[in-house]
TIGUBA-462764 format. One record per atom (N, C-alpha, C): residue in one letter; x, y, z. Coordinates in steps of 0.02 Angstrom, whole numbers, padded with zeros to 5 digits, always signed. Layout:
<sites>
AXYZ...
</sites>
This chain:
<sites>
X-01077-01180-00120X-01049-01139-00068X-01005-01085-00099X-01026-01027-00080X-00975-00954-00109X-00899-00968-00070X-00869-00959-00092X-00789-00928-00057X-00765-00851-00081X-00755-00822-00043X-00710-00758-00039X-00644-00759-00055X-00592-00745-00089X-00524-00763-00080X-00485-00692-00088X-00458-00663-00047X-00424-00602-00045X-00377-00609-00076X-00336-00568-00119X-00261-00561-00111X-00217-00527-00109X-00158-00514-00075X-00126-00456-00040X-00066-00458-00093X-00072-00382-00139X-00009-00395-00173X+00039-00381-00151X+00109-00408-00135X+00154-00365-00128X+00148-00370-00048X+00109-00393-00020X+00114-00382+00063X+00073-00294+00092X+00037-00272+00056X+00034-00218+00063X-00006-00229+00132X+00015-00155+00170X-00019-00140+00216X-00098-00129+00214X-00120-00095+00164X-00184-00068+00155X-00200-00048+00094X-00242-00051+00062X-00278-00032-00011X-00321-00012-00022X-00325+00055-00048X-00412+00093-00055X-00401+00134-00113X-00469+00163-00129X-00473+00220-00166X-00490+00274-00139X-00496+00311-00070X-00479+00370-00032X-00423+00360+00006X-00397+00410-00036X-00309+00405-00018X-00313+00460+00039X-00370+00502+00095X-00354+00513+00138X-00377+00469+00200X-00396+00392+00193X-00411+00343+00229X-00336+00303+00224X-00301+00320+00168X-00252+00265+00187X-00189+00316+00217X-00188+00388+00218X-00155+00403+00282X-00172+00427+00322X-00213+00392+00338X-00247+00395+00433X-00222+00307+00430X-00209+00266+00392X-00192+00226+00404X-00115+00196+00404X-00086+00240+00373X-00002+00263+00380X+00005+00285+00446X-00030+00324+00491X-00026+00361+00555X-00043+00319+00594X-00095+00277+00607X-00104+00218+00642X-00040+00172+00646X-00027+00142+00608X+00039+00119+00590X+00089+00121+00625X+00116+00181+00612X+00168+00261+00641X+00154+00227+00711X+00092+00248+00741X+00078+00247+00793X+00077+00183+00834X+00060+00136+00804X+00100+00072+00846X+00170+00038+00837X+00208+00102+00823X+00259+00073+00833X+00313+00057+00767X+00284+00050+00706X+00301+00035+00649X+00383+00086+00624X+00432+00056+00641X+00470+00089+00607X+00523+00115+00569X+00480+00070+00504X+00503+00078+00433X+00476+00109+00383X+00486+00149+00342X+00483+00197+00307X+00417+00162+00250X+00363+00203+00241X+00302+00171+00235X+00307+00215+00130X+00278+00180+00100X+00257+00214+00029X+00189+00224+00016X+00163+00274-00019X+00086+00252-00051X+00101+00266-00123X+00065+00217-00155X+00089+00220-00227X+00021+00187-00264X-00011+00204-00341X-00072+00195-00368X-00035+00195-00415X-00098+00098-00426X-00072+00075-00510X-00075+00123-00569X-00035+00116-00607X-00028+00176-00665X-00126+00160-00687X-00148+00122-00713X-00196+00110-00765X-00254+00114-00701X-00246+00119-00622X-00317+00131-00596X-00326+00186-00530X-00368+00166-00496X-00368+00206-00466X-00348+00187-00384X-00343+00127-00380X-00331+00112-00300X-00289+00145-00280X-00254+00156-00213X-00203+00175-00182X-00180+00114-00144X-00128+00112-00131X-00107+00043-00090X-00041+00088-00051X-00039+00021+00019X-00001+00060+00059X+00056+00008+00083X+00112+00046+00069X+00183-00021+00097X+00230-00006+00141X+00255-00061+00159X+00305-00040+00181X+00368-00032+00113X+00433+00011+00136X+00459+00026+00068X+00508-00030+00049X+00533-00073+00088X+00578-00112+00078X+00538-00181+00042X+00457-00189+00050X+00415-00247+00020X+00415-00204-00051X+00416-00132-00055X+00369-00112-00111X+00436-00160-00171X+00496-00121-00140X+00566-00144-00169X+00573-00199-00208X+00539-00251-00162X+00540-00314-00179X+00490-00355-00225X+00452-00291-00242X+00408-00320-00288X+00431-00327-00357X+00391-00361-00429X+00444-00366-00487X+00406-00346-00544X+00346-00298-00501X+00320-00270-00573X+00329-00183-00521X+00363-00152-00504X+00364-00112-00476X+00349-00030-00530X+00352-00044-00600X+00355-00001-00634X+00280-00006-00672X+00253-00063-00645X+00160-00028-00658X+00135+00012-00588X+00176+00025-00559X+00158+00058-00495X+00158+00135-00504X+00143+00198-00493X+00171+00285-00473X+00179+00265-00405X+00208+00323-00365X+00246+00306-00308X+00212+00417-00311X+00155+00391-00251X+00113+00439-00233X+00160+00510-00146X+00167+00459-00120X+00218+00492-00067X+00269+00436-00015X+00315+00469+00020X+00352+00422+00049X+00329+00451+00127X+00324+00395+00146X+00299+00436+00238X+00368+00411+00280
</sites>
């Protein structure tokens, strides 16, 4: 039997590599209501984009393999 196992680093909201899908997904967000100050930030060594809230990104403890792409 296959298993799938996801895992969410950091709590992130959303993770892609078209970073204009992940703010239409910052705006969704926005739009229900969300409101705390959101980050998008891509691992130094790839290409994903990932999307946080800023006070989880904070709390993460490798925060400096991260760039910090925009603050929404």
């Amino acid at each position: 039997m296959e298993e799938s196992v996801f895992f969410n680093k950091g709590n992130a909201i959303s993770s892609t590599v078209d970073l204009k899908n992940l703010y239409e997904t910052a705006q969704i967000e926005k739009l229900r209501g969300l409101n705390e100050k959101l980050i998008i930030v891509q691992k130094k060594n790839g290409a994903e984009y990932m999307l946080f809230n800023q006070t989880d990104f904070d709390q993460l403890t490798d925060r400096e393999e991260y760039q910090i792409v925009e603050h929404i």
